[in-house]
One Martini backbone bead per residue (centre of mass of N, CA, C, O) as a GRO file, in nm:
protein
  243
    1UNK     BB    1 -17.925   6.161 -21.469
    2UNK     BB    2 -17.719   6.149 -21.716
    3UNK     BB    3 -17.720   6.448 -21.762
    4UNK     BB    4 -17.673   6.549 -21.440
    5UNK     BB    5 -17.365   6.457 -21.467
    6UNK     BB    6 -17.291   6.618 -21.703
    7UNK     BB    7 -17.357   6.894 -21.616
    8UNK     BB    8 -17.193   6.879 -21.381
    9UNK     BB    9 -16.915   6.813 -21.480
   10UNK     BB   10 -16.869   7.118 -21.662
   11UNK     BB   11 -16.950   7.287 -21.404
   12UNK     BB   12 -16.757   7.198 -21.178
   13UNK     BB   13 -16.515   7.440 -21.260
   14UNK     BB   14 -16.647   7.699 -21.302
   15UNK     BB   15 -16.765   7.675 -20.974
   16UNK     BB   16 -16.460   7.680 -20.831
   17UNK     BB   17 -16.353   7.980 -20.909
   18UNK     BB   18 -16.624   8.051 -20.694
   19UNK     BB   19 -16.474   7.980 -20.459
   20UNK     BB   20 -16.447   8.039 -20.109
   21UNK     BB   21 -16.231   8.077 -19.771
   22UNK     BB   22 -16.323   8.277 -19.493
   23UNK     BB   23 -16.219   8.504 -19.225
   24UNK     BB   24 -16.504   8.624 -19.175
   25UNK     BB   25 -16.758   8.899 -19.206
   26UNK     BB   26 -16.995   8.940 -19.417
   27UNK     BB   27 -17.201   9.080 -19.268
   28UNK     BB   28 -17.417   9.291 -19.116
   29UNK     BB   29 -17.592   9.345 -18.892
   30UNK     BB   30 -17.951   9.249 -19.021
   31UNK     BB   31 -17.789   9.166 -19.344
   32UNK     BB   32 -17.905   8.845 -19.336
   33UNK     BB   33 -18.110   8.634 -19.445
   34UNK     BB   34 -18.014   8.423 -19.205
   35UNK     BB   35 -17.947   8.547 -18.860
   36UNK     BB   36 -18.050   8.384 -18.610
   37UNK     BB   37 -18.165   8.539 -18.367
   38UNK     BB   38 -18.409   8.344 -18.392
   39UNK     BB   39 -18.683   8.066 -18.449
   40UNK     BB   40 -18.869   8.150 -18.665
   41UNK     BB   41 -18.682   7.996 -18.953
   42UNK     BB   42 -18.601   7.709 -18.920
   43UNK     BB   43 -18.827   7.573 -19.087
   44UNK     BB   44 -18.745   7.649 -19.384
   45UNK     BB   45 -18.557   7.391 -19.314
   46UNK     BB   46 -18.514   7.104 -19.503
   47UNK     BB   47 -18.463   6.818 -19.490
   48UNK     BB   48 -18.268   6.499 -19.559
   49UNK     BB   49 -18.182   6.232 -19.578
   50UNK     BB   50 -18.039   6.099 -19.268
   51UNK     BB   51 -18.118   6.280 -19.028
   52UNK     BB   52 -18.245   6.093 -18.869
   53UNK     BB   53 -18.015   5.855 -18.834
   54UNK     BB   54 -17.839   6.074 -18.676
   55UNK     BB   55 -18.002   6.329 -18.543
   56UNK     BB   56 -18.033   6.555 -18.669
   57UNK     BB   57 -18.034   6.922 -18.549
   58UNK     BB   58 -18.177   7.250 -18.486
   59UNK     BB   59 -18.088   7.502 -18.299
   60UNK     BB   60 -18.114   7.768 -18.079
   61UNK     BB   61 -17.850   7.990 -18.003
   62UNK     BB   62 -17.757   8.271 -17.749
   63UNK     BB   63 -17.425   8.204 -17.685
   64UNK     BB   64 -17.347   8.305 -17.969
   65UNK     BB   65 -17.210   8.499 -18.244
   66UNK     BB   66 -17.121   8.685 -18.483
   67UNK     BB   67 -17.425   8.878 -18.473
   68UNK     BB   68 -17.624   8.919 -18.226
   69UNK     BB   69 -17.840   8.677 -18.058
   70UNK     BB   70 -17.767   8.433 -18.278
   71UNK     BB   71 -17.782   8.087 -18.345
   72UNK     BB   72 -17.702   7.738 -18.478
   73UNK     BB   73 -17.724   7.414 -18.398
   74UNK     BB   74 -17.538   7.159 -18.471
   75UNK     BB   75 -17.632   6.801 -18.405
   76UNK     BB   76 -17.617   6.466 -18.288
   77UNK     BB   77 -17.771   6.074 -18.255
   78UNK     BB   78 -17.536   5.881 -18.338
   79UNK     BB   79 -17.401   5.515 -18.443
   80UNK     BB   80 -17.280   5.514 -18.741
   81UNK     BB   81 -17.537   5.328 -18.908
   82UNK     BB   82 -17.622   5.443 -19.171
   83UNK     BB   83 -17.717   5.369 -19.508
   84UNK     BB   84 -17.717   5.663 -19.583
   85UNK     BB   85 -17.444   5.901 -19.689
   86UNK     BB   86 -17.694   6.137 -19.697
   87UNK     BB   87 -17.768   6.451 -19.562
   88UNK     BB   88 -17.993   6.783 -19.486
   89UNK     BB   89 -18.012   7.098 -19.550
   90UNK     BB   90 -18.290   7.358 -19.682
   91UNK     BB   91 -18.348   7.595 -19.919
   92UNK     BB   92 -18.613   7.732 -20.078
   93UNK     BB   93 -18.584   7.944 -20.355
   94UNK     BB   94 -18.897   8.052 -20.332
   95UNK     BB   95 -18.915   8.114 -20.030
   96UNK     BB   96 -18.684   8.399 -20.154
   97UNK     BB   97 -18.805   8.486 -20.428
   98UNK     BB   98 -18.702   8.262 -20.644
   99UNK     BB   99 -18.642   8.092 -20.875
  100UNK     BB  100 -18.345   8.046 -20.871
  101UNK     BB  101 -17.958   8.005 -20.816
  102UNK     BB  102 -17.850   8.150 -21.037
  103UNK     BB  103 -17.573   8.312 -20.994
  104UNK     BB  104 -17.539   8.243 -20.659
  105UNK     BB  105 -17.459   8.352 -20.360
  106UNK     BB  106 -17.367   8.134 -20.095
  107UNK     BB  107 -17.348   8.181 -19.727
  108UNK     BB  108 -17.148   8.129 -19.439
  109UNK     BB  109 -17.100   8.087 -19.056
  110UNK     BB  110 -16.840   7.868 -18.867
  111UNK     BB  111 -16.851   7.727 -18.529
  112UNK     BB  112 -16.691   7.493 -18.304
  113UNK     BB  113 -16.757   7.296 -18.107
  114UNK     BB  114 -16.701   7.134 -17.823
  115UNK     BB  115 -16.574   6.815 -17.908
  116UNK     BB  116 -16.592   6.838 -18.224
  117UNK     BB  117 -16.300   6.703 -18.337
  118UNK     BB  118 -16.353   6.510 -18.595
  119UNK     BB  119 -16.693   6.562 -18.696
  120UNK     BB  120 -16.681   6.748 -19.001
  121UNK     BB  121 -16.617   6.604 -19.273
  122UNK     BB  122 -16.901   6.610 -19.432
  123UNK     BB  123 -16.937   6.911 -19.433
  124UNK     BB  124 -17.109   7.150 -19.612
  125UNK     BB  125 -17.188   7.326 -19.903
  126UNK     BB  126 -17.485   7.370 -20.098
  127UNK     BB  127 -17.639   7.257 -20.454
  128UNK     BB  128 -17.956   7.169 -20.608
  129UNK     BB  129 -18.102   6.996 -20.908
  130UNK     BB  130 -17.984   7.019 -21.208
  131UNK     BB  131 -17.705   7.025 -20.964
  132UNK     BB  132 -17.452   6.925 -20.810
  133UNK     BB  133 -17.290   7.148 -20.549
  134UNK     BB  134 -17.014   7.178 -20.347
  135UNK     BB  135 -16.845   7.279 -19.977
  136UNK     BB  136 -16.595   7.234 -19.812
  137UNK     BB  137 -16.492   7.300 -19.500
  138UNK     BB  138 -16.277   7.395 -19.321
  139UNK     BB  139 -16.113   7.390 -19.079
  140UNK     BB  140 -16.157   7.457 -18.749
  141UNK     BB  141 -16.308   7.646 -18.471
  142UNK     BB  142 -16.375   7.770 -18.127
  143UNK     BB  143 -16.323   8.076 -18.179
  144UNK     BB  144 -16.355   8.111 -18.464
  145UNK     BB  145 -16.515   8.249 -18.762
  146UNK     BB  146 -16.571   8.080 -19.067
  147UNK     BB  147 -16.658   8.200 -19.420
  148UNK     BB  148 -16.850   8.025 -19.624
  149UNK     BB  149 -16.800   8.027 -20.026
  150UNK     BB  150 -17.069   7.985 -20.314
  151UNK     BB  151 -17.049   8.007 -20.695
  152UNK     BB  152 -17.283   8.018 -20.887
  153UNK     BB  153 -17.338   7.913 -21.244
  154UNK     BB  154 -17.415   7.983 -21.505
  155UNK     BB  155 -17.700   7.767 -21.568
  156UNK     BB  156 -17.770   7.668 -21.238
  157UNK     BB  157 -18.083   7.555 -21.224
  158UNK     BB  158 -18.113   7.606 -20.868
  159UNK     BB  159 -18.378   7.491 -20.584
  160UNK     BB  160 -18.122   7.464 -20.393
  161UNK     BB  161 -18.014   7.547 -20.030
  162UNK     BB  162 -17.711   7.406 -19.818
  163UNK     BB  163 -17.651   7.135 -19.568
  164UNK     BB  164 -17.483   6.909 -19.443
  165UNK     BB  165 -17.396   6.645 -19.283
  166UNK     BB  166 -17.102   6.630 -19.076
  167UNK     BB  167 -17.150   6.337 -18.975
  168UNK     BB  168 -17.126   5.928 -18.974
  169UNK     BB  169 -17.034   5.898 -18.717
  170UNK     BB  170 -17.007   5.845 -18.356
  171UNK     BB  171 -17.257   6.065 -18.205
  172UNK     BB  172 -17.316   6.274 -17.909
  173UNK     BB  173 -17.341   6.654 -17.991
  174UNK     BB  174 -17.240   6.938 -18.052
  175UNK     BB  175 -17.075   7.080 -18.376
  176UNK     BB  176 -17.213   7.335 -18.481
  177UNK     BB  177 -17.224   7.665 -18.550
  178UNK     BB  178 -17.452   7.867 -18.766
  179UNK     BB  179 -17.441   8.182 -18.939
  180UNK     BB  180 -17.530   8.376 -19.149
  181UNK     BB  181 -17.722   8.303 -19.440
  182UNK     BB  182 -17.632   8.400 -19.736
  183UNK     BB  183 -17.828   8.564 -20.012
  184UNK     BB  184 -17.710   8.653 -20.345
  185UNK     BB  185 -17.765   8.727 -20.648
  186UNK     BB  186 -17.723   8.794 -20.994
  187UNK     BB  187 -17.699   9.139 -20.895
  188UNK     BB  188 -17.577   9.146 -20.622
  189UNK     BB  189 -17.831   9.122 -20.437
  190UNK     BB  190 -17.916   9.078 -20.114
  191UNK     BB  191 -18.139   8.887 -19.936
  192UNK     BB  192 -18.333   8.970 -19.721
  193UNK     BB  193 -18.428   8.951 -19.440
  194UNK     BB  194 -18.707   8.680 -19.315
  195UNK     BB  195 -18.749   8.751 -18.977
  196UNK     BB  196 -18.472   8.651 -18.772
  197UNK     BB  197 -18.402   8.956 -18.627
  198UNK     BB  198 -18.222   9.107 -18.377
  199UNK     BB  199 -18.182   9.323 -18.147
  200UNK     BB  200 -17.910   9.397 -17.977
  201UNK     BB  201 -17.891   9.331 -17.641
  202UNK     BB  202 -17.823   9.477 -17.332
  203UNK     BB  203 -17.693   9.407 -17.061
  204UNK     BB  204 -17.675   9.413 -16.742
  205UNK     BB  205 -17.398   9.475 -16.724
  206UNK     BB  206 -17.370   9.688 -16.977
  207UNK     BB  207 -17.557   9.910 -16.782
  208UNK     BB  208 -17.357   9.896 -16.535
  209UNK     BB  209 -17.124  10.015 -16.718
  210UNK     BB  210 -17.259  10.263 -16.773
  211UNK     BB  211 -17.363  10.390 -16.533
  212UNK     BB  212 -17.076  10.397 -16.376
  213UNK     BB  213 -16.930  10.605 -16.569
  214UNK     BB  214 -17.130  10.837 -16.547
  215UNK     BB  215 -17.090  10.820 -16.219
  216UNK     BB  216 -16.812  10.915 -16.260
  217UNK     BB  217 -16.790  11.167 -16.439
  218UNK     BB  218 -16.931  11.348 -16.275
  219UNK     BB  219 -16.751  11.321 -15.998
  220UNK     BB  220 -16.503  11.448 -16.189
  221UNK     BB  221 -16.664  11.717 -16.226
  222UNK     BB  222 -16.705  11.800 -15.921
  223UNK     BB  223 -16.404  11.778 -15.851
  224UNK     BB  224 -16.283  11.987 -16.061
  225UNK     BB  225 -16.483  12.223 -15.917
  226UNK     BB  226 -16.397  12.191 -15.638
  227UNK     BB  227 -16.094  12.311 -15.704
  228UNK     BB  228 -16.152  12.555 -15.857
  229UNK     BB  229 -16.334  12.655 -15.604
  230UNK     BB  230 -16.053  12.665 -15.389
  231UNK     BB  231 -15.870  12.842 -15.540
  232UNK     BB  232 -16.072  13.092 -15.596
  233UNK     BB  233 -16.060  13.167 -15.285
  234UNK     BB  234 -15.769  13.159 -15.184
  235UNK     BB  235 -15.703  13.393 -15.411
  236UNK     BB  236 -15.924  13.617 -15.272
  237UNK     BB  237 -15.842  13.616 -14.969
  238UNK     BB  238 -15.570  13.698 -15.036
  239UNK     BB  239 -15.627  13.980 -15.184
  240UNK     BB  240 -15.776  14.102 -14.917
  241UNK     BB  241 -15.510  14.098 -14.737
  242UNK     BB  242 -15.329  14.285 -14.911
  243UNK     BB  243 -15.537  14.515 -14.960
   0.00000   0.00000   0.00000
């Protein structure tokens, strides 16, 4: 332990240079690790630490997305005491075919529930194994995705990436939407989606707004042919009486 506490500390500055946070979509839809489309692959995300005494939960929900059908939404059903304030979920580096996350980026976007602000205190993005190292997610928005990102740095073979509890404040109900969690390894190569990719549907509303367009576009071929052919008509006869 006082081994890792020194190599946290040596590494905890170079690890700081590669972090990052910005809004913006990280990558293309169904080239997220894990795109949460359905939820097909959230059990692959190991609990930890308080979770029980929190009620943190992770569920599917279809009505949010930076892109896809869906993402994770995640919950507390907190009395906010907790003995130990700590833990969250993770996935493991072997999980996702690798031996660990050494020099390995992992990324994720979050967008804050309605009524959960000054709830997400405590959410970070984290690595641990060899050390630990965390990056907490700046101000959330209820509008817009924000895309936190942590560079884990050469040296740091950590066997574990994921996200801490957002708070152990008393809280009862959803605080934050978590989607696209990318792992891109230390070639540079982002880890293909793990199987929860699903290609998003067109709702029923705008399959008939495009049907509606279309048969707009034809009555107005047909409208433009029947004035063009009433031109063609009117000047034809106007020619025969004349000639």
């Amino acid at each position: 332990m006082k081994f890792k506490k020194i190599v946290s500390a040596v590494l905890a500055s170079v690890v700081a240079a590669g972090v990052c946070v910005a809004n913006a979509f990280a990558v293309e839809d169904g080239k997220a690790t894990y795109c949460f489309d359905t939820d097909a692959k959230i059990s692959d995300f190991v609990s930890f630490g308080s979770v029980e005494q929190t009620g943190m939960k992770l569920t599917h929900n279809i009505y949010e997305s930076v892109n896809g059908n869906g993402c994770i939404v995640v919950s507390e059903n907190s009395g906010g005491d907790a003995e130990d304030t700590f833990g969250g979920f993770y996935v493991e580096a072997s999980t996702l075919g690798l031996k660990n996350f050494d020099s390995c980026t992992i990324e994720m976007s979050i967008k804050l529930c309605e009524g959960a602000d000054g709830f997400y205190d405590n959410l970070a993005l984290f690595s641990d194994g060899m050390i630990w190292l965390s990056q907490s997610v700046p101000e959330l928005s209820t509008d817009e995705w924000t895309t936190v990102t942590m560079q884990i740095s050469e040296g740091a073979e950590n066997s574990k990436a994921g996200f801490t509890i957002p708070t152990f404040k008393a809280f009862v109900g959803d605080i934050v939407y978590i989607d696209d969690f990318v792992v891109t390894d230390k070639d540079g190569k982002v880890v293909a989606n793990m199987g929860d990719y699903e290609r998003e549907k067109v709702s029923t509303e705008d399959a008939a707004s495009t049907g509606q367009n279309i048969l707009m576009t034809i009555l107005l071929v047909l409208l433009i042919l029947a004035i063009v052919g009433g031109i063609g008509l009117i000047v034809s006869t106007s020619i025969r009486r004349f000639s």
